[in-house]
N, C-alpha and C positions, 0 to 999 in steps of 0.2 A: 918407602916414600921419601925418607931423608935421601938416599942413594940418587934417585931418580926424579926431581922434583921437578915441578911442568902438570898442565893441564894432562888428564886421563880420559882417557873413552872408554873405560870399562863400567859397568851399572852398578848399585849398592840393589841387592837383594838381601828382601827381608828375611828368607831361609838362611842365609850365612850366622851363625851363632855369633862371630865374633864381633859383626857386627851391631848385629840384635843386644848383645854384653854392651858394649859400649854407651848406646842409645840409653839402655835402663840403669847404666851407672848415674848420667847424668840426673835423673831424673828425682826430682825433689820432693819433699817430705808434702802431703796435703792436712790442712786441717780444717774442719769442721765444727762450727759452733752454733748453739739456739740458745735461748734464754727466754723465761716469760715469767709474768708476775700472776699470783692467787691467789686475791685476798691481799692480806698484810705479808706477804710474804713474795720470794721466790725463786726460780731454780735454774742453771746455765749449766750445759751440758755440751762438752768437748771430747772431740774424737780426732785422734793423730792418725794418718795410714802410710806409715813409709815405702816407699820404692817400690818392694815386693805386696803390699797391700797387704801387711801385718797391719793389725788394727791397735789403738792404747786410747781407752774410753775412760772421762774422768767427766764426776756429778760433780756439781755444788750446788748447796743450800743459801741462799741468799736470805738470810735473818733479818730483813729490815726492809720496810714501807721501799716500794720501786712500781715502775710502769714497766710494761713491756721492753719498751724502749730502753729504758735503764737497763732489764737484764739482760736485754742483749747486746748492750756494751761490756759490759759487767761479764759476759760468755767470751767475749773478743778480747779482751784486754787480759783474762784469766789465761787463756787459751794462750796468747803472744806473749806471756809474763814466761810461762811451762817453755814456753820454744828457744826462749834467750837463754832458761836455765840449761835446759837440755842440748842446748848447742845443735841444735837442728838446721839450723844455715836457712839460708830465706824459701819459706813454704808459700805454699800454694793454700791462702784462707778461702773458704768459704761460708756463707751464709746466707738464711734467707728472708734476713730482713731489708729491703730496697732502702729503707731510710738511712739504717746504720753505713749502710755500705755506699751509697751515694753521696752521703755526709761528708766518712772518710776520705772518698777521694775527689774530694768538693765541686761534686757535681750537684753539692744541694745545700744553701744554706742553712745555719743551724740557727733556728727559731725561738727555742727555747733554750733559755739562760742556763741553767741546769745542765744540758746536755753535751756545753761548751765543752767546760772540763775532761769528761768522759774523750770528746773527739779527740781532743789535744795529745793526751795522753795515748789514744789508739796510734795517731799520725805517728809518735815518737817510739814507740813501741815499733811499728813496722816497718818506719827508717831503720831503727836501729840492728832487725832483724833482717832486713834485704826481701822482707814481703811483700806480697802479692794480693790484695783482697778482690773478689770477684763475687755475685749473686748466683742464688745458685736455689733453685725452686724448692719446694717442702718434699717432693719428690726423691731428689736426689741429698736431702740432710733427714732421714728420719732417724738416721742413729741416735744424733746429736737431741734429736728434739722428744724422744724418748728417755733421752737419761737425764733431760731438765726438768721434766713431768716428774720421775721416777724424783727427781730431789728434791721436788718442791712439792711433795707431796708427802714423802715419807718422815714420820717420826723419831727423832733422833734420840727422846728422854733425857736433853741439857748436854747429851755426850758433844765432844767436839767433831768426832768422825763417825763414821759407821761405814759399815760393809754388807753389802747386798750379794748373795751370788745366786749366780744364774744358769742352771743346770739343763741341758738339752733333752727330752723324755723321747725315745721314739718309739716306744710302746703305748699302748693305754695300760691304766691301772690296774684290768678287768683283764688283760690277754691272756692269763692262765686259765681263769674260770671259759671264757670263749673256749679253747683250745680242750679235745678230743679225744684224746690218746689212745685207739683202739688195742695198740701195743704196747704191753713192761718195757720194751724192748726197744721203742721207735728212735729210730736212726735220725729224726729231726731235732729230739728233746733236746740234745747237747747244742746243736746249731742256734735253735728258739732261743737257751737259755746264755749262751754266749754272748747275746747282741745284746743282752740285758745288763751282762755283767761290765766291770771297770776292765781295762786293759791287763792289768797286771792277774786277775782275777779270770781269766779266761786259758778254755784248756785248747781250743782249737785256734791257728794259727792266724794271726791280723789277716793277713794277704789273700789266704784262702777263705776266711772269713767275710771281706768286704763282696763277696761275690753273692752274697747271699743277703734276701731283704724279706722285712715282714710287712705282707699287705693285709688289713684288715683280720689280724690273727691268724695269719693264715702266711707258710713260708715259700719262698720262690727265689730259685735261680738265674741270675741276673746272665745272658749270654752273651758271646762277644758283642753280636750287633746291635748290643743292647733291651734284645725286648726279654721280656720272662716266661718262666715255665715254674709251674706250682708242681713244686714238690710235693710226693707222695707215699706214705707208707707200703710197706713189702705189700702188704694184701691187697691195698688198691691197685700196685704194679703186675703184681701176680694177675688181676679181673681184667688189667689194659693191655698187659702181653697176650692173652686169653683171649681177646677181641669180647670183651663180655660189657654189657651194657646195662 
């Protein structure tokens, strides 16, 4: 392009990678805030998604008398405070409160005295970040509005912080007991008990592994075109080679 500069008539297709690289370098950090008040208290909850749509989810507990409203300034302002530290360069906000977000960008005046403050501070906060605030339905923010439940509800016992962690189950509790074994022997046992185990903790291989899922207690192989086939032990294979019914 430096070489040959001038209008082109060749087309940008979306298949060309280095194209498609380019397009998503550009592309800027999203964030996501909720906040609501329960009772005398309550909870703002923010979620970063950069580029590749890595997620970074942060609670707060909000200790002290607020309305809704206040916490979801209180979520906005927490959220834009994290963005300037972390050097995020100007994101893409969202949330889904119409008030907060129409206030900020003074499509709404602000009515209550109280609230003044709060805006001023967002408007500077987002200056100073090169942000973007936009509405964005409860739909498309439940992340955000589950981890301000999750902190304005949770007890902390005076501590300043706490940690919650949140573990994926894709068993039920009961799937041993469910589970059959007509075989010492059955070539599924390892498979079943693989998807149970941590990564490091497993003897059959990730890769070969992800091809395989449990429905209902019960194991199946996932095939190219996607659909599944229930796995079966030697003796049921032996009755279906057999043509036996």
């Amino acid at each position: 392009m430096a070489m040959f500069p001038g209008a082109g008539d060749d087309e940008v297709h979306e298949h060309i990678p280095g194209e498609v690289a380019i397009v998503e370098a550009d592309k800027p950090w999203t964030m996501f805030f909720d906040g609501s008040s329960y009772g005398s208290v309550g909870g703002a909850g923010v979620v970063f998604e950069d580029p590749r749509g890595e997620l970074l989810s942060y609670s707060f507990k909000l200790n002290f008398p607020c309305s809704n409203n206040v916490a979801e300034y209180e979520a906005l302002i927490l959220g834009l405070q994290m963005a300037k530290e972390l050097n995020l360069g100007g994101a893409e906000v969202k949330g889904d409160s119409r008030l907060v977000t129409n206030q900020v960008n003074v499509e709404f005046h602000v009515k209550e005295p109280h609230l003044a403050p709060y805006r001023e501070k967002a408007q500077r906060l987002m200056n100073q970040t090169g942000s973007t605030l936009d509405h964005t339905g409860r739909g498309g923010n439940k992340h955000a509005d589950a981890l301000e439940t999750l902190a304005s509800k949770v007890q902390l016992n005076d501590n300043e912080e706490g940690t919650v962690n949140i573990q994926r189950k894709r068993l039920p509790s009961t799937w041993k007991e469910d589970l059959s074994f007509e075989e010492a022997d059955d070539w599924r046992r390892v498979y079943i008990e693989d998807l149970t185990r941590m990564d490091k903790e497993r003897v059959i291989p990730t890769q070969a592994l992800k091809q395989f899922v449990m429905v209902q207690g019960a194991l199946y192989y996932r095939e190219a075109g996607g659909s599944l086939a229930r796995c079966v032990s030697r003796k049921e294979a032996h009755y279906v080679g057999a043509g036996v019914t």
